[in-house]
C-alpha positions in Angstrom: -3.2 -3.4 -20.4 -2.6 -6.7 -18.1 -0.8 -6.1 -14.7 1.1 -9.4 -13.2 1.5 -8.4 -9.0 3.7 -10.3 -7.1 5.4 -9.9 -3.7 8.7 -9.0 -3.7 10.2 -8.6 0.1 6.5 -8.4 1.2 5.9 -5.3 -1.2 3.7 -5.4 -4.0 5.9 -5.2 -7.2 4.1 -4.4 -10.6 5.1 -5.3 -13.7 3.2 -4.6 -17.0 2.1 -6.5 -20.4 1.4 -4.9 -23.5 -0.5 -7.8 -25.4 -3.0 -8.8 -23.2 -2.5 -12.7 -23.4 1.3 -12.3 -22.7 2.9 -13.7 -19.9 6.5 -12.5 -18.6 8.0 -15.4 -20.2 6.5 -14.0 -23.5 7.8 -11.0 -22.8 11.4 -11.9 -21.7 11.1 -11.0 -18.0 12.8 -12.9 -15.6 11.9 -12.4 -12.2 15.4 -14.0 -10.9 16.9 -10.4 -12.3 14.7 -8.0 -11.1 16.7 -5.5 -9.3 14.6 -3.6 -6.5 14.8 -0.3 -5.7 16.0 -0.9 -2.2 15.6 -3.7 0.1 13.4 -4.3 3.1 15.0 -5.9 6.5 13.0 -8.5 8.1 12.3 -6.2 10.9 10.1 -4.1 9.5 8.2 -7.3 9.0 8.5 -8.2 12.4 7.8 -5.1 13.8 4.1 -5.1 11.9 3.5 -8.6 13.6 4.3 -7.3 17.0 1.8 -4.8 16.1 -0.8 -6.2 14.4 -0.8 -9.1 17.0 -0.6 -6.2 19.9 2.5 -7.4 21.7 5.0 -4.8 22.6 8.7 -4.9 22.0 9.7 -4.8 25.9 7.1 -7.8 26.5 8.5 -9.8 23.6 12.3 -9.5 24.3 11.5 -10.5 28.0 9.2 -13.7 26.3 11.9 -14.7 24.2 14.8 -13.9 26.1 16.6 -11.6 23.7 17.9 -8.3 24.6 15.4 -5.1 24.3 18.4 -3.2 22.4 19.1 -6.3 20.0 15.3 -6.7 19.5 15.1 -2.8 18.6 18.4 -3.0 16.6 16.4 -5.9 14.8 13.6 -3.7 14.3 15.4 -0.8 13.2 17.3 -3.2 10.3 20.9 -2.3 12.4 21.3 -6.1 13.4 20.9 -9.3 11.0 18.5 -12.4 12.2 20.3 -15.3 13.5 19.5 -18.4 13.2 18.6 -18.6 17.0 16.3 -15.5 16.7 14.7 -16.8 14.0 13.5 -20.0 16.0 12.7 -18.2 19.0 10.4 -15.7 16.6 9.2 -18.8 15.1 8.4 -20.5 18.6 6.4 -17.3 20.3 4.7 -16.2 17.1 3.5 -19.8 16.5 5.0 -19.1 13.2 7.8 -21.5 10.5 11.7 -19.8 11.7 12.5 -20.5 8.5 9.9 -17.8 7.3 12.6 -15.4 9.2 15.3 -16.6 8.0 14.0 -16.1 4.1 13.4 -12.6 4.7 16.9 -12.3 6.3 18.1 -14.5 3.4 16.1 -12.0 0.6 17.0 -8.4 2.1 20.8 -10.1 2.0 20.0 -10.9 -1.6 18.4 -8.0 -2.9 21.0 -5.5 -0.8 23.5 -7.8 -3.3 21.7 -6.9 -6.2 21.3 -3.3 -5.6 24.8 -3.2 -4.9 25.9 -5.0 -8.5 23.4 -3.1 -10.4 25.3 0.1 -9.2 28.3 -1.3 -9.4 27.6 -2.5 -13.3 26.0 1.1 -14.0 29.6 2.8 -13.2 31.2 0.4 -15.3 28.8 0.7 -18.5 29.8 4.1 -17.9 33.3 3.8 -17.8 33.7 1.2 -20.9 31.2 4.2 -22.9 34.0 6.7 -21.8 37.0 5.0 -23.0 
């Protein structure tokens, strides 16, 4: 059996073949309409920089300016990534902002699409009822 990996809100999503030359096209899979199970905020992303590059949270909000509590409300996925976060992430971590601002732009997506799918479930549900 063939396995296809690919990164879906930084978390390894697997989806499976039967033949083993197939391809998801072959298949029928459309990766725009994969629903995920939940979604991941951007600061959990974050938070594993901070950590993997070994700067604290208390260190970083006085570097960039931004308030302890929002950075830990960032971190906590309580508080949304502006636009002027995402530069200031960009600017400190030597890193794109508009790397940040996907991730915000994704979670906001898939939170959407977990939302619908529900949402489409009840209904199916109700139109089976009637």
């Amino acid at each position: 059996m063939n396995y296809l990996f690919y990164l879906y809100n930084a978390k390894a999503v697997k989806i499976v073949f039967m033949k083993k030359k197939s391809t998801y096209l072959e298949v029928g899979v459309n990766l725009r309409d994969v629903v995920p199970s939940e979604a991941f905020h951007p600061g959990e992303l974050f938070y594993d920089e901070l950590k993997e590059r070994g700067i604290t949270q208390k260190s970083f909000a006085s570097m960039s300016g931004i308030l302890p509590s929002q950075l830990n409300e960032f971190i906590k996925g309580k508080r949304g990534l502006s636009a002027e976060m995402a530069l200031k992430f960009g600017h400190i971590l030597d890193m794109d902002p508009v790397y940040w601002l996907n991730l915000q732009m994704i979670y906001e997506l898939d939170l959407a699409k977990i939302k619908q799918s529900k949402l489409n479930k009840r209904l199916s549900k109700l139109r089976k009822a009637s």
